[in-house]
C-alpha positions in Angstrom: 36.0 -101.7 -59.1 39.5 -101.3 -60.4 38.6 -103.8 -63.1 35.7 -101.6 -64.5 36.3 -100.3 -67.6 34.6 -97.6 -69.3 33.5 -97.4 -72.6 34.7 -94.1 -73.5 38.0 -94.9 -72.9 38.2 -97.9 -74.8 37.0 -96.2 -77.9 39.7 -93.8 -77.4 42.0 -96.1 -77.4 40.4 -98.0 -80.3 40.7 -94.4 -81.8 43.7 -93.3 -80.9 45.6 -96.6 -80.4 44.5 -99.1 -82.7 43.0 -98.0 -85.4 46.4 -95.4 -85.0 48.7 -98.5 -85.5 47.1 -97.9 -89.4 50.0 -95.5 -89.9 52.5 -97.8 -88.7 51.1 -101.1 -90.4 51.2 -98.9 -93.6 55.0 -98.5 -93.4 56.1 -102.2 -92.3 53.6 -104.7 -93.4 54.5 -106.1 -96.9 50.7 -106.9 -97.6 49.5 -103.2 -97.2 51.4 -101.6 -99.9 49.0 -103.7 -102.6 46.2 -102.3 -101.0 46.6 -98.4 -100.7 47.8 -99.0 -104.4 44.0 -98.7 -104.9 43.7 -95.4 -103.7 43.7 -93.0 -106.9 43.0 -89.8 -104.9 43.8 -89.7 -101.2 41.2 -90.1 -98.5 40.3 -88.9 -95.5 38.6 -91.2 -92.9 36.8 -89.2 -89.9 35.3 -91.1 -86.9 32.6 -89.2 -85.3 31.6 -91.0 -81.9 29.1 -88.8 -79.6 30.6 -87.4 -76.9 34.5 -87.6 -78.2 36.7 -85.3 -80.0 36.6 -86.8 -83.9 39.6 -88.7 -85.1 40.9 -88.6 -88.7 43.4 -90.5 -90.8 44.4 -89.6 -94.3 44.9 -92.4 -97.0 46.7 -92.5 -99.5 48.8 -94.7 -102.3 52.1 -94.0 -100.6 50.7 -94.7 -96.9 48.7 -94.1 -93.7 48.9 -90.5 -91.4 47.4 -88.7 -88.6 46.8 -85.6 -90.0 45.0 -84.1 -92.9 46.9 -82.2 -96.0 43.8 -80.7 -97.7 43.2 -82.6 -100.9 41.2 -85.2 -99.3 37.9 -86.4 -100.4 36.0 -87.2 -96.9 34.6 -90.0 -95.5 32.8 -90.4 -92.5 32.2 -93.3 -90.3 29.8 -92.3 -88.1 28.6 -94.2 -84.8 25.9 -93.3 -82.2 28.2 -94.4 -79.2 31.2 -95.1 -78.1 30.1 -98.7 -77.6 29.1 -98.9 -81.4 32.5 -98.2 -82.3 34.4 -100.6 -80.3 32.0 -103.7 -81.2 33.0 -102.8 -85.3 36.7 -102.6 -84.1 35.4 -106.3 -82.8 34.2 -107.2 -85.9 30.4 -107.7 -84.6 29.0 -103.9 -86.2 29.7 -102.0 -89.4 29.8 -97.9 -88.8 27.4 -95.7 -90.4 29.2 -94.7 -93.6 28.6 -90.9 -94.7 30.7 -91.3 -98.3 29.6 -90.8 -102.0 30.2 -94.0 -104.6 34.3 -93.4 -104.5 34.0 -93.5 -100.8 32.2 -96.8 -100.4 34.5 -97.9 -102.8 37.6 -97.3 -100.9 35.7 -98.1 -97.3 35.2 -101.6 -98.8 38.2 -102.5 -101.0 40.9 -100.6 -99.0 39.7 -99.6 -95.5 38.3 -102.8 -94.2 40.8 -105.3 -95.5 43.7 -103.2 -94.1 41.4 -103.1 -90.6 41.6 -106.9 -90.8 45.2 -107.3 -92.1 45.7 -104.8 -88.6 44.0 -107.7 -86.4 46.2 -110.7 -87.6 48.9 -108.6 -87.0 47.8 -107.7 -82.9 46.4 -111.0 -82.7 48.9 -113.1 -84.1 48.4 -117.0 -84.5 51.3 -119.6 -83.9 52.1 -120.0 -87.5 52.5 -116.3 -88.2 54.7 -115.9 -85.1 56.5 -119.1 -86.7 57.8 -116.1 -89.3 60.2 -113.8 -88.2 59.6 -111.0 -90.5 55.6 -111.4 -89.1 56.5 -111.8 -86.0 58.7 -108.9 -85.8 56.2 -106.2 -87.5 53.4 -107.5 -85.1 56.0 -106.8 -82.2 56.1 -103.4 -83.1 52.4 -103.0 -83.7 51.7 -103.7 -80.4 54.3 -101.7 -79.3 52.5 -98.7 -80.6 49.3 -99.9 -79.6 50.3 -100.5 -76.0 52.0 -97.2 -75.7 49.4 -94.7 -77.6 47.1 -96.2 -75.1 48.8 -95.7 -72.2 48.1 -91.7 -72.9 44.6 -92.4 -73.2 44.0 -94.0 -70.2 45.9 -92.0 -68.9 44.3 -88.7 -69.3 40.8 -90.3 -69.1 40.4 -93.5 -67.1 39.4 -92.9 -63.7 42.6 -95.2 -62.1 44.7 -94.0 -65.2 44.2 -90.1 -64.0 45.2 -91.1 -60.3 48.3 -92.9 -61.7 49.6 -89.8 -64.2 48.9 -87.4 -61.4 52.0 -88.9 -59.6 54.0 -88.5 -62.7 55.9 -85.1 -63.0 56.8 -83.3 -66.0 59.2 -84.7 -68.2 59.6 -87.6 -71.0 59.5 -91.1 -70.7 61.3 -93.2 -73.5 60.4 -96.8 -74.4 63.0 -97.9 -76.7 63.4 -101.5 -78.1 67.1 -102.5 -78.9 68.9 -99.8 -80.8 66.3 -99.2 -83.7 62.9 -98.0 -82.4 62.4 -95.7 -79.5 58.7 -93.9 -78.2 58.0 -91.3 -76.1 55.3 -90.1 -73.6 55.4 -86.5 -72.5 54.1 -86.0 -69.2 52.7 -82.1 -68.6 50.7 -80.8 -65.9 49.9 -84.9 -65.0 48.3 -85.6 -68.6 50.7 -87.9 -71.0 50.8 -87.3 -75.0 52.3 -90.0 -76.8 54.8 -89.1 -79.8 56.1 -91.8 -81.8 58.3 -89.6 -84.1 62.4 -89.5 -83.0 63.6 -87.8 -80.2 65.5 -84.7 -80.1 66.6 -84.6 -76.2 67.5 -87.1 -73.6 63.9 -89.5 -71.6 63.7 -88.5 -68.3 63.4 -91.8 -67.9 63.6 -94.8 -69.9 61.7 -98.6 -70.1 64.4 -100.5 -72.6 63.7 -103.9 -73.9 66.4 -106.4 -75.6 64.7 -106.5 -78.8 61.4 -106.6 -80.5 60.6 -110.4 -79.2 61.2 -109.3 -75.9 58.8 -106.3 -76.3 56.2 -108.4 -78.2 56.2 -111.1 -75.9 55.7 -109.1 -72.5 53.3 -106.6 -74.1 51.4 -109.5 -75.1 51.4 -111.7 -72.0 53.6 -114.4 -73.6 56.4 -113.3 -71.0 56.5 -112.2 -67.7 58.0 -108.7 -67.3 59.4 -109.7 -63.9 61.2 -112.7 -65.5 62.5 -110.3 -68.4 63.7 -107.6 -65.8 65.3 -110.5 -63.7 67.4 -111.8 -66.6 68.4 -108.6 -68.3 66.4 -108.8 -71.4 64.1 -105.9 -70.2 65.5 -102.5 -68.3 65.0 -99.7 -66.1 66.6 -96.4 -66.2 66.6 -92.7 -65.0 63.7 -91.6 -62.8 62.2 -94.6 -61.6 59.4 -93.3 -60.4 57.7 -92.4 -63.9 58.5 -95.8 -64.9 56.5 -97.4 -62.1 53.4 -95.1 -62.5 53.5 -95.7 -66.4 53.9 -99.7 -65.4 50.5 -99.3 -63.4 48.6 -97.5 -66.3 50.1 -100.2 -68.6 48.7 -102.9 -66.5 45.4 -100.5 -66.5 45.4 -100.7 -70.6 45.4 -104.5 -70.1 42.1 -104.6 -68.8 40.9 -102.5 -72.0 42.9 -104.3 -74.5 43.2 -108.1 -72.8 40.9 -111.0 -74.2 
């Protein structure tokens, strides 16, 4: 059934996606800074899930990334499916840590309450949406969430696949008012997301009025229909990508939906 989902694929997202939005928390949330002051010697976390590629994200007192630099000590969270690793991204199981002291140290003092600070954020309640500096940063979380995921289903969701096969080459640009724009690259029918700035022209292009806009539809507070009908949320370009990427986005709701 179409409303099947697949393990696997939600712990790629959870990999890829959520636990990506790290990077991005790092950078706007005011209460992270505090905590990667505790990191005297940057850190590399490595999830190792059977049966997926392994994901890692450096830590460090200046911030989150995706890549590694070389002067990391290493920590391993390791899990013996891809199950395990979405019930700790629920909060119901802990990971099998692979770390000396220092490691277990950071896991505990710097890892997990930046994991948790991530969840208020993508699941906001009424009085931090009251705030419009938290409401805006959780906007933009789940803006990257909702888009690094759409590549993962994508390229390995059974509907997701039969979606990006229709999409030809080319990039499709979400952007949100005139300060944040994302990209998926679509090649040979697979999608890659790429949140740094562009450097040519979307293909095709999925605008939104601001980040309330985005956060509200991406969330399910607002109907995009509604938004599309009153301007607030835009089409552009090759339609076509747009309406296939719409589909997998309405896939990713089945991974990422209470």
């Amino acid at each position: 059934m179409l409303t099947d989902t697949d393990p696997a694929v939600l712990a790629r997202i959870n990999m890829h996606a959520v636990l990506g939005a790290l990077v991005v928390l790092a950078e706007r949330a005011p209460e992270a800074p505090p905590l990667l002051a505790a990191v005297d010697r940057p850190m590399l976390v490595r999830l190792r899930v059977p049966g997926l590629p392994p994901r890692e994200l450096r830590f460090a007192s200046d911030g989150v990334s995706a890549s590694a630099q070389g002067d990391e000590s290493l920590v391993t969270l390791a899990f013996t499916s891809p199950a395990h690793l979405n019930a700790m991204v629920d909060g119901h199981r802990q990971p099998i840590p692979i770390a000396g002291p220092a490691g277990l140290a950071f896991l505990t003092k710097v890892f997990a309450p930046l994991a948790d600070l991530l969840g208020r954020y993508l699941k906001p309640s009424e009085e931090g949406l009251a705030d419009p500096a938290f409401r805006a940063t959780s906007a933009l979380l789940t803006l990257h969430v909702a888009i690094a995921a759409v590549a993962q289903v994508a390229n390995a969701d059974r509907s997701g696949r039969f979606s990006a096969a229709l999409i030809p080459d080319g990039e499709i640009g979400v952007e949100v008012g005139d300060g944040h724009e994302l990209r998926l690259v679509a090649l040979d029918h697979a999608l890659t997301f790429e949140p740094a700035p562009a450097s040519s022209p979307a293909r095709a292009v999925l605008a939104f009025r601001d980040l309330d806009v985005a956060g509200d539809v991406l969330a399910g507070r607002a109907s995009a229909l509604a938004c599309i009908g009153d301007g607030s949320m835009s089409m552009r370009g090759f339609i076509p990508m747009i309406d296939n990427v719409s589909r997998i986005l309405d896939r990713v709701g089945h991974y990422l939906g209470d």
